[in-house]
C-alpha positions in Angstrom: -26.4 6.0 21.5 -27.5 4.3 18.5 -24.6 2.1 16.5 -24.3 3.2 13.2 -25.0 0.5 10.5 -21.4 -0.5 8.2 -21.2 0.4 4.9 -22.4 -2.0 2.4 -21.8 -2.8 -1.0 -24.9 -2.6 -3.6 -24.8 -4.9 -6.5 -28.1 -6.7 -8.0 -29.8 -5.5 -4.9 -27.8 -7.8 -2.9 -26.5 -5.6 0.0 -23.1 -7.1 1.8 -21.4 -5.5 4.8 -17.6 -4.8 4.9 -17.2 -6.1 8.3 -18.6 -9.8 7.5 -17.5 -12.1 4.5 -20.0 -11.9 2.1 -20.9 -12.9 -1.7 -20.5 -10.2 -4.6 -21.4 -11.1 -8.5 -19.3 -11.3 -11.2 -21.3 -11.3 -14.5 -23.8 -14.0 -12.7 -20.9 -15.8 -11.1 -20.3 -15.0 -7.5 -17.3 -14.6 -5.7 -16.6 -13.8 -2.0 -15.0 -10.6 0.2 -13.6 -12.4 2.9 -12.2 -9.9 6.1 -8.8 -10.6 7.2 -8.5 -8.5 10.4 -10.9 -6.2 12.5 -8.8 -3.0 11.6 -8.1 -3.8 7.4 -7.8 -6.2 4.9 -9.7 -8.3 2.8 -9.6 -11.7 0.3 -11.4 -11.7 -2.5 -12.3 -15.2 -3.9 -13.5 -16.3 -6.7 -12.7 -14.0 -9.2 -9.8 -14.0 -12.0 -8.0 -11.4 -12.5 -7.2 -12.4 -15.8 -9.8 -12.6 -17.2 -12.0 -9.5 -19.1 -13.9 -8.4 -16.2 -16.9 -6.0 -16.4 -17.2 -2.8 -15.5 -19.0 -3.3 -12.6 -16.9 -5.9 -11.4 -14.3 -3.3 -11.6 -16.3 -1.1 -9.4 -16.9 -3.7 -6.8 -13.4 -4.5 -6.7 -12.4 -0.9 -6.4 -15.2 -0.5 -3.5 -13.5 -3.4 -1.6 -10.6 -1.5 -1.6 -11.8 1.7 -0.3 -13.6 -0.1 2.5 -11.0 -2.1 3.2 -7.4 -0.7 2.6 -6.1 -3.3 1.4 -7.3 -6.5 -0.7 -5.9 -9.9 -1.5 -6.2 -12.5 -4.3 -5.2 -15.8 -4.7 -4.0 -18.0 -7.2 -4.4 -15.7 -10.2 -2.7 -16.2 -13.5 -1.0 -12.7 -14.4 1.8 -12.6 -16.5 3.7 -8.9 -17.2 1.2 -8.1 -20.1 -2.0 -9.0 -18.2 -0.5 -8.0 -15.1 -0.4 -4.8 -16.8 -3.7 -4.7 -18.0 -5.0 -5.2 -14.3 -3.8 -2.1 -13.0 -5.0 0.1 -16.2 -8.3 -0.8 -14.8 -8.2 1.0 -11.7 -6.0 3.5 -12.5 -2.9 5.3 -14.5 0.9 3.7 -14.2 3.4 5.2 -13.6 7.0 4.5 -13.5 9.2 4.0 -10.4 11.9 7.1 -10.1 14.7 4.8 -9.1 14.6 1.5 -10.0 14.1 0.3 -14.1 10.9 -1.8 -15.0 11.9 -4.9 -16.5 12.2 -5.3 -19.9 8.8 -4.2 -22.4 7.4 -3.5 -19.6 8.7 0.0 -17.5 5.8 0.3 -15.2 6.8 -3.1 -13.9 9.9 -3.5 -11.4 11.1 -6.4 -9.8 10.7 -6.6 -6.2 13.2 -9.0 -5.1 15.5 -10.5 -2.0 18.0 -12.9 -3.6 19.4 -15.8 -1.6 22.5 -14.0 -1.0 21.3 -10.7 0.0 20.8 -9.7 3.8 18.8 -5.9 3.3 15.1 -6.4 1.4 13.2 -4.0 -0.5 10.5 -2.2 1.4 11.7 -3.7 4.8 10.7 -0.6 6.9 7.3 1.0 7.7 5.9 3.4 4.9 3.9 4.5 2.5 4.9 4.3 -1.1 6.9 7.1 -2.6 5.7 10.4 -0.7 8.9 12.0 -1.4 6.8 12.6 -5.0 4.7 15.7 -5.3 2.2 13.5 -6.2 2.2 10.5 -4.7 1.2 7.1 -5.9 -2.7 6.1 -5.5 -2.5 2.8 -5.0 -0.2 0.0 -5.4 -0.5 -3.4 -6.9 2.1 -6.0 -6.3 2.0 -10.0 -7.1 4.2 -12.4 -6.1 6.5 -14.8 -8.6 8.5 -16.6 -6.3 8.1 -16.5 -2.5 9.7 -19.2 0.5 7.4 -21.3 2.1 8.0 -20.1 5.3 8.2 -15.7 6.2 8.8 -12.9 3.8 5.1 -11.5 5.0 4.0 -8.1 4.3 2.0 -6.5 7.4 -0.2 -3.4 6.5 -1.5 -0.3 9.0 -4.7 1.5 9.0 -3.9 4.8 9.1 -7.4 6.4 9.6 -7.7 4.4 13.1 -3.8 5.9 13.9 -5.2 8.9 13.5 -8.7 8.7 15.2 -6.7 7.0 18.2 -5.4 10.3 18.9 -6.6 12.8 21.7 -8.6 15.6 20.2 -5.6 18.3 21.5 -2.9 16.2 19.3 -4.8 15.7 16.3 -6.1 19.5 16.0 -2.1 20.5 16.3 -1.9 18.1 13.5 -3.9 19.3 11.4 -1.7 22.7 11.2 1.2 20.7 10.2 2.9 19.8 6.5 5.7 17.0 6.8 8.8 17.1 4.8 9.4 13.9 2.8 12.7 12.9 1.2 13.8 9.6 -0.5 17.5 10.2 0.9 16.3 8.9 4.6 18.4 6.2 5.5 16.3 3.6 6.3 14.1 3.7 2.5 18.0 3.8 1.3 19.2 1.1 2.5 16.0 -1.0 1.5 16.3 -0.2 -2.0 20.0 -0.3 -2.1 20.5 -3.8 -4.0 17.6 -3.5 -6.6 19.9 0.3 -7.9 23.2 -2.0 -7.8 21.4 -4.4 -10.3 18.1 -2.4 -12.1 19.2 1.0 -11.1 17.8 3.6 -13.3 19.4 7.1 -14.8 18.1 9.0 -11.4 19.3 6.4 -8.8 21.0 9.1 -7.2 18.7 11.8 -7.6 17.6 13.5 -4.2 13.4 13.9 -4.6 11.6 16.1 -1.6 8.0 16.7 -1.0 5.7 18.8 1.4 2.5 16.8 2.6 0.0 17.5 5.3 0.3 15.6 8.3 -3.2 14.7 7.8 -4.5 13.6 4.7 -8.3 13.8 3.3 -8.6 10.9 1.3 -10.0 12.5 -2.1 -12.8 9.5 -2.5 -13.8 8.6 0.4 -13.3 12.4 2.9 -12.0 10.5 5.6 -8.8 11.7 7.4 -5.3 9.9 7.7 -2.2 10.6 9.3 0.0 10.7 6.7 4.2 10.3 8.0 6.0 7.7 7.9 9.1 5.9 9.2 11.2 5.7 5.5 10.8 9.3 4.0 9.0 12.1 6.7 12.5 13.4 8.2 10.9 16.5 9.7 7.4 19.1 9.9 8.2 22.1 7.8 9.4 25.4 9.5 11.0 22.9 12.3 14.5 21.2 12.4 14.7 17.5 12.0 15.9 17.5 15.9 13.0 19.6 16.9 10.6 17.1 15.0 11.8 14.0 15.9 10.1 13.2 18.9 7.2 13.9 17.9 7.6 11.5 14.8 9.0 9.1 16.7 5.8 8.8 19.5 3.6 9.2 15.4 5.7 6.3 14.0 5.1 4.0 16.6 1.9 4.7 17.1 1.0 4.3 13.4 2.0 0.4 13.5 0.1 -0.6 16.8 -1.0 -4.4 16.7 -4.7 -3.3 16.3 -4.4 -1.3 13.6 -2.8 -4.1 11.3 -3.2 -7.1 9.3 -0.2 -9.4 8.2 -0.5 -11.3 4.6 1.0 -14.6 3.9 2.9 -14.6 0.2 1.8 -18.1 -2.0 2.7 -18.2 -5.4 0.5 -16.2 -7.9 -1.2 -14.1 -4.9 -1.8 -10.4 -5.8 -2.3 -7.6 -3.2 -3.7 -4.0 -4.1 -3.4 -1.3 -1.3 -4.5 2.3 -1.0 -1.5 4.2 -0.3 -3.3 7.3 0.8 -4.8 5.7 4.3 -2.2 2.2 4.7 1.4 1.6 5.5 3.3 -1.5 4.8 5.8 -3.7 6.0 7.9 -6.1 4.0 9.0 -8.4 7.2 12.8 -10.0 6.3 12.6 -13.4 8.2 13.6 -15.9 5.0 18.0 -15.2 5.2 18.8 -17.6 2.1 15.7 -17.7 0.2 14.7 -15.9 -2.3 11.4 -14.0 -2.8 10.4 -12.6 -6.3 7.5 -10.2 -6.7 6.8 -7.6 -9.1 5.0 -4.5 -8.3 3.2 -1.1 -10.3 2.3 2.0 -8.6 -0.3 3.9 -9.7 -0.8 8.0 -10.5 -2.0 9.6 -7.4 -2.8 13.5 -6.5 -1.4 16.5 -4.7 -2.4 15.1 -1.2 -4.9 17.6 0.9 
């Protein structure tokens, strides 16, 4: 049987395959998509973010991140205002429900582990925010102030959790909507210091959602499973005690070694992931340093 060819990208009839690093142009200046891991994840080099990019550039960029879940720049000046700016090029921002953006700027909240604190924000397996009826898109996050050692965020592919999956499982799947709620214990306790310091008006405010099980990403028609560990407490019509092993073998089998990449933080590094097909993991292996990032979430759809 005949291996299909990869998907390229198509820009000043140069043609570049996702699988294999390769050199994209930015108004005549090139810059590099550089694969991280087999299953997702990509470094872009060469390009500042900062900077007024093109539109095509923009497209490139945004095509980088289809093909590969996830991307990663180094180095790149971005304070609040331009950081800002970014993220109005690929998309709407929107604000977070719980915690308050910081100040002249409340798309933008602080994603931080202080040196005193033992729980850090996002330190479980999820996506962002599917207790929302509309969850975010995408999510961009840069980091301010990171240790030298740990505080790296690993990432899941969850179009290979889902194509890993015997035929029987997945087509039981497809029938099934999971119920999503930001009062789950483990998202809870993640966020829990960042409401004691930035909390906002609707800390407390209990947010639930219906999704499918298995997502059709809107741009690119390929299908996800879409639970995860922090917010799906149960399939609809079911009890969570009826659901939960069944979520329990989907959680673990979402996070499988092959279907991820891990980032290492460095100061001024920016990551932008598609939260319709990836998870992430915020790993908490730095007790009594701190780590600063700051992150915006962008508008998403009803998922299908």
């Amino acid at each position: 049987m005949a291996l299909a060819l990869p998907p390229c990208y198509a820009i000043n009839r140069i043609r570049v395959p996702k699988s294999r690093p390769g050199r994209l142009t930015m108004r005549n200046k090139p810059f590099e998509v550089r694969p991280i891991g087999g299953a997702l994840g990509a470094e872009l080099h060469g390009i500042d973010l900062s900077a007024d990019l093109s539109d095509e550039t923009i497209t490139t960029v945004r095509q980088a991140l289809l093909d590969h879940l996830v991307i990663f720049f180094r180095d790149q000046e971005l304070p609040p205002d331009r950081f800002l700016a970014l993220a109005r090029r690929f998309g709407s921002p929107i604000e977070y429900p719980f915690v308050k953006g910081i100040e002249g700027f409340p798309e933008i909240i602080n994603v931080a582990k202080l040196e005193h604190e033992k729980v850090n924000f996002g330190g479980v397996w999820h996506s962002d925010t599917t207790y929302l009826q509309e969850p975010p898109m995408a999510t961009l996050l840069v980091a301010r102030d990171v240790p030298e050692a740990g505080g790296d965020t690993i990432f899941a592919n969850q179009y290979l959790a889902l194509a890993a999956l015997s035929d029987t499982l997945r087509g039981k799947l497809a029938s099934l909507r999971g119920v999503a709620s930001s009062a789950k214990a483990d998202a809870s306790r993640t966020r829990e210091d960042r409401i004691r310091s930035d909390g906002s008006a609707d800390a407390r405010k209990l947010l639930v959602a219906e999704h499918p099980v298995v997502r059709t990403h809107p741009e690119t028609g390929r299908k996800a499973l879409y639970v995860n560990r922090a917010h799906t407490v149960a399939f609809s019509g079911m009890t969570e005690e009826e659901s939960a092993p069944l979520l329990e073998f989907l959680f673990n089998r979402q996070i499988r070694p092959e279907f991820t990449c891990r980032f290492h933080w460095t100061p001024g590094a920016l990551a932008i992931w598609d939260n319709r097909c990836a998870q992430h993991y915020a790993v908490n292996d730095y007790a009594g340093h701190r780590r600063i990032m700051q992150r915006i979430t962008l508008a998403g759809d009803r998922p299908h």
